[in-house]
Each structure stands twice: as C-alpha cells, then as structure tokens.
N, C-alpha and C positions, 0 to 999 in steps of 0.2 A: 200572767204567765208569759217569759218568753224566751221562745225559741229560737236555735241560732242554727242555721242554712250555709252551710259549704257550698257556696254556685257556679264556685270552677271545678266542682269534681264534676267526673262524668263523662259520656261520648257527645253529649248535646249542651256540653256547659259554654256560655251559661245560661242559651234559652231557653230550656227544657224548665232548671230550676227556677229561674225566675218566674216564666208562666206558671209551673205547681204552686212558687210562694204565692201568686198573684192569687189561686183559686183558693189555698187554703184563705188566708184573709178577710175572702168576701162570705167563705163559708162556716169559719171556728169565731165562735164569739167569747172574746176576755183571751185570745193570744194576740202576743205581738212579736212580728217577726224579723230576726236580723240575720241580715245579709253578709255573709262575709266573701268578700272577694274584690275585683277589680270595679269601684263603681262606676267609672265612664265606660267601661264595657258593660254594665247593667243597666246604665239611663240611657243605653242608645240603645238596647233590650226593650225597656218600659216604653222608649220612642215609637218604636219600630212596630211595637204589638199593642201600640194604644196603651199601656199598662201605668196607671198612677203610681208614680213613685216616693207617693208620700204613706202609700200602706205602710212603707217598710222603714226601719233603724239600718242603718250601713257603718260595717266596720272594714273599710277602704285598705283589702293585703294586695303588696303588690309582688309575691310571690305564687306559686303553684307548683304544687308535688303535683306531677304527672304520673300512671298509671303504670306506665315500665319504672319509677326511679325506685332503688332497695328505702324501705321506709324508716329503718334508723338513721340512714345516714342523708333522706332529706329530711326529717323532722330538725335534726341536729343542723346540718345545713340551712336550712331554709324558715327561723323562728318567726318570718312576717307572711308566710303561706297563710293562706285560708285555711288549712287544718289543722295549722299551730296555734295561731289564733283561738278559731273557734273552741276549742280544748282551751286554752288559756283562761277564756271570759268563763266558761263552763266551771273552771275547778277555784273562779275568782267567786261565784256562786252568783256573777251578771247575766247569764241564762241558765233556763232550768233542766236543756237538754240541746243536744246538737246533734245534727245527722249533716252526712254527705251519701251522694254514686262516685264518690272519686276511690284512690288505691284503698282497697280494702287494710292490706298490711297497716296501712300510716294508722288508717283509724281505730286497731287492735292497739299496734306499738303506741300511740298517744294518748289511748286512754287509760293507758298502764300506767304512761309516763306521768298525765296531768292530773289523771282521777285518783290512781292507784286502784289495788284489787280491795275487796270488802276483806275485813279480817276474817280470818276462816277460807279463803277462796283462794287456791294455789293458780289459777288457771283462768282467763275469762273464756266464754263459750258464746256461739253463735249459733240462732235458729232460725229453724222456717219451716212455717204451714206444710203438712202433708193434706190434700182435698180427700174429704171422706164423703161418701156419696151420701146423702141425709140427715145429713149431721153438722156441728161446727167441726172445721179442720182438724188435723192434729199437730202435734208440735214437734220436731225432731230436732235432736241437739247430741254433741257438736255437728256443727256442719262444716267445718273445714279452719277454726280458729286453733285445733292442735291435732297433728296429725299421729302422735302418741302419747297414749295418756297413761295412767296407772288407775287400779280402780279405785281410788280416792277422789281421784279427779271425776272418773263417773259418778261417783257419788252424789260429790258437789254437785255435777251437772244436772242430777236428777231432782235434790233440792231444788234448784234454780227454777227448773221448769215447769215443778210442782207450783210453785208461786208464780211463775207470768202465767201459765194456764187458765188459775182460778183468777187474776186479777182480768184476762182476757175475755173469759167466758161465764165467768160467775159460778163457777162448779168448787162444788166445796173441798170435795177428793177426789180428784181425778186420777185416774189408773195408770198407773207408772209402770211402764216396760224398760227391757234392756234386749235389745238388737241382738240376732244370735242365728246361726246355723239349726238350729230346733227348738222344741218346746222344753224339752226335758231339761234340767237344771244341771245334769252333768256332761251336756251337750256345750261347743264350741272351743276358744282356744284357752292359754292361760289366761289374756285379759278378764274374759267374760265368765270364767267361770269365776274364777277369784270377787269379778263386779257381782255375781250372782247372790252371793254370798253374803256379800257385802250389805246387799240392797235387801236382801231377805229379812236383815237383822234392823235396819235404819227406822229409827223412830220419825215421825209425821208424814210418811208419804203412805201410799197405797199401792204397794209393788205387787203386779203381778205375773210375774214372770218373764219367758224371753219370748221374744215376738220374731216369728221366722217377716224375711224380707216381704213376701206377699202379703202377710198380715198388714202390715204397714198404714192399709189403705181400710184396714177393717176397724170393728170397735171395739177391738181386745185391749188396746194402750190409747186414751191420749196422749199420752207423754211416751214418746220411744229415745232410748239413751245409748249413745255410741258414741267411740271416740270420732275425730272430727274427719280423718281421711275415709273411712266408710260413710261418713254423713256425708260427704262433699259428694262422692261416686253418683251415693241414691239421688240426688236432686239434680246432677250432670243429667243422669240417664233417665227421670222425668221431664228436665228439660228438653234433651235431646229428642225421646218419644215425642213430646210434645210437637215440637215445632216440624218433625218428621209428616207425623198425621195430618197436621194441620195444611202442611205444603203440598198431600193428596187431597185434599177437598174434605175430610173428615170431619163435621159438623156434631156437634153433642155439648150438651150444657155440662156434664161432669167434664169432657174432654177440656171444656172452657178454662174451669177452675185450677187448670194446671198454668194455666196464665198468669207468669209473676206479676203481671199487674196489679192483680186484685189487690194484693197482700201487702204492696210497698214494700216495706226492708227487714234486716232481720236487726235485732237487739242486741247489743252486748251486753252479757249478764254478767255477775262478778263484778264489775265496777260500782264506785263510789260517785253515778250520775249516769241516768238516761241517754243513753246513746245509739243509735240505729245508721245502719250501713244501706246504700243501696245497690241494686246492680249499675252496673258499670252503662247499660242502654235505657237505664229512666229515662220515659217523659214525663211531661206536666200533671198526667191523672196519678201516676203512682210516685210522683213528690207529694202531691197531695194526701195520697194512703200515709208515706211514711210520715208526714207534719201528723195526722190525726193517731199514729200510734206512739210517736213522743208527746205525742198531748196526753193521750190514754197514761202513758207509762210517768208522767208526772202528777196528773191527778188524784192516779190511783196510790201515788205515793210507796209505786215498786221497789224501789231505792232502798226506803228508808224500812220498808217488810222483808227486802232480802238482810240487811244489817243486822235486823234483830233475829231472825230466823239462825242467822250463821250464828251470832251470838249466843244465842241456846242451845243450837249445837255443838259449838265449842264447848260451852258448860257442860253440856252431859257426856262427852267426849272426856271432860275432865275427870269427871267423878268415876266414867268406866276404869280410866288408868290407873286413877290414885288409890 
C-alpha cells in the first residue's frame, strides 16, 4: 500500500509532516510512504531530526499552494505543487490515497478535478468526530465542504456516513440523524424539513430523526447530517470551548477528547479515492492519526463500498421513477 503526504501543506511544513511520515513508518507495517514536496528541504528535515530518509519515495514539486491562495486558480496555476501532484499520482492509481494540513479549498477543488465525484454524488462532504462520553465518537457531516445544500445532497451525505461509520467502528447500523432545531419532524426550516422527509423514506440507512444541537454529544445519532455551514459553526465552537477551558487550567479526560489531535483529519467522501485533509496546525502525532485513517480507509476498501452503494441507489432511484 501506498500513501502519498502533501509536506508543504500546513503551518509547521515541512517538519511537523515529515516527523509524522517518520512515525507512521516505523509504526504501519505493508505501507510505503511518499513524499511530495520540496526534497532538499525534506533531507535537511531527516538531517536535522536524525530521520532516515530512506523510509520514504519522493516525488520532488517545486511548487506550493499556500493557505491564503483562491484554490482553482493555484491548482490551475501551479500543476507541479505538491497538491497537484499528489492528486495526479492518486487518480494515476500510483498511490492509494493522499492527505495534506495545507489549503483546505485546493484539496476539495482537486479531488473533484483529479478523482471526480462517485456517480450518484452531486456534492463531496467533509467530517469529523463529535467525543461522546463512553462510547466511540460520533461522526458529523458536512462540516464545512458546502455551505448550501439541497436535501438531496443530505441525503447523499447521510449515505456516505452510514458507510465510513460502520467501516470506522464496525457497527452494522448505525443510527442516522439530521441536525435540527427539535425533535419533532415538522420542526426546523425548509431544508430540513424537506431533508426529514426525505431521509424518513431512504432505503439502507437507520434514520432516526432530528437531533437538537445538545444531543449531538449524546447516543441518540451516530451519524448527525447537516449542511456544511452549520457543520463548520458546531466544531469552531467546540473548538473554540475547547481551547477556552483548557487556557483556564480545566483538566478532564472527556474535556481531552475534544483535542483534534486524537482524530487526525477529516475524509472527503463522494470521491473516486481516499482522501483526508488536516487542520492547518498538524504536528507529527496527528499526521500520524491522519496516515493510520487513509490506511483504514484503503484497507477497508471504502472507495470501492461507497461506488456500489451509490450504484444501488441510483438503481432503485431508477425503478422509483420509471
């Protein structure tokens, strides 16, 4: 298997990711890991930090999308970036998944460009771990890959999420919600009610119902579905809380788990290839989280389960119309 590492994305590129590639390496056995970025600023990295530079494959860009540039027009500009690249060998099928912490946008916009969406997928979607206190996390989507959706698009999303869930946690049916001002089904605005509806009627998932914000954290939904600007808000303002308390002395093991750390990155679903984003202040332990969840997410052959999943749903989508 292998994986290909964006190591000038990021606020700490490109030590942060080369130290994470270094740790995944010595810790994932049957990947092999490539490097795409500037390599004489990576072997004076592996210099600098003792780091054997023969773990790794390098594919030598002597470009970089920075984090302020608009992402269509450096992807288009700039086709020997590390994120062009790395998309490139990805949709050439020379690795088997690619992550970056650099511009979020580039890595949405390129894996539209290079992967394309799974047929059946209007929209790709971005998640991430919500900490539930005794339990595995739960999964919230979108989180900020589209900031209006239609509830088709939830739809999809919920699909989507139904399948990394169970590929995540091994649960067979996991309980699908949709985000909402209350429980009641004729509660919220035209999105969600229309979503409500929608999702009430959708063959292979396990909906059940709208999950007010506070639930979020409880075991009414694994899977909670909303479009991406309300996804983005709740994980600002868990982050936000987070690092608040933390700068008062607030110690607590669930407080912990709001720690992006743990979790590494989030996935872009809807693509034709394993793809993971990370935040923009990665270090080295949660490049390593994101290496082990594109390991997970090629393994498990998510890809190739979202494909046919959408493909049965288009079929029965079919036979409803005709």
């Amino acid at each position: 298997m292998r994986i290909g590492i964006d190591v000038m994305g990021g606020d700490y590129a490109p030590l942060e990711a080369v130290k994470g590639a270094s740790l995944a390496a010595k810790a994932l056995k049957g990947v092999e890991l490539v490097l795409f970025g500037s390599m004489s600023e990576v072997l004076r990295v592996c210099e600098s930090e003792g780091i054997d530079s023969k773990l790794f494959t390098f594919v030598d860009t002597p470009d970089v999308i920075e984090m302020a540039e608009h992402p269509v027009k450096a992807l288009l500009s700039k086709p020997n970036s590390s994120i062009a690249q790395g998309f490139l060998q990805l949709a050439k099928g020379n690795i088997g998944a690619f992550l970056s912490a650099g511009n979020t946008g580039a890595m949405l916009v390129g894996s539209i460009q290079y992967l394309k969406l799974v047929d059946g997928c209007d929209r790709p979607c971005l998640t991430a771990a919500i900490p539930r206190a005794n339990m595995n996390p739960g999964l919230l989507l979108d989180v900020g890959a589209n900031s209006d959706c239609k509830p088709e698009h939830l739809e999809k999303f919920a699909l989507l999420g139904n399948l990394l869930y169970s590929m995540m946690y091994k649960v067979d049916s996991p309980k699908v919600g949709l985000l909402n001002i209350g429980e009641e089904s004729e509660k919220g605005n035209l999105l969600t009610k229309a979503t409500h509806q929608l999702l009430s009627q959708t063959q292979g998932i396990n909906f059940v119902g709208n999950v007010e914000g506070r639930d979020i954290f409880a075991d009414i939904a694994d899977v909670v579905v909303c479009d991406g600007f309300s996804g983005n808000v709740i994980i600002k303002v868990c982050e936000g809380m987070y690092y608040r308390l933390v700068k008062r002395g607030v110690q607590d093991d669930y407080l912990d788990r709001f720690n992006f750390k743990h979790y590494g990155g989030s996935l872009i679903l809807g693509v034709n290839a394993p793809v993971v984003v990370g935040h923009g202040i990665t270090k080295a332990e949660t490049f390593l989280k994101m290496i082990e969840l594109a390991q997970d997410a090629v393994e498990t052959q998510l890809t190739s389960k979202i494909q046919k999943a959408m493909s049965h749903f288009n079929a029965e989508q079919s036979l409803i119309t005709s």
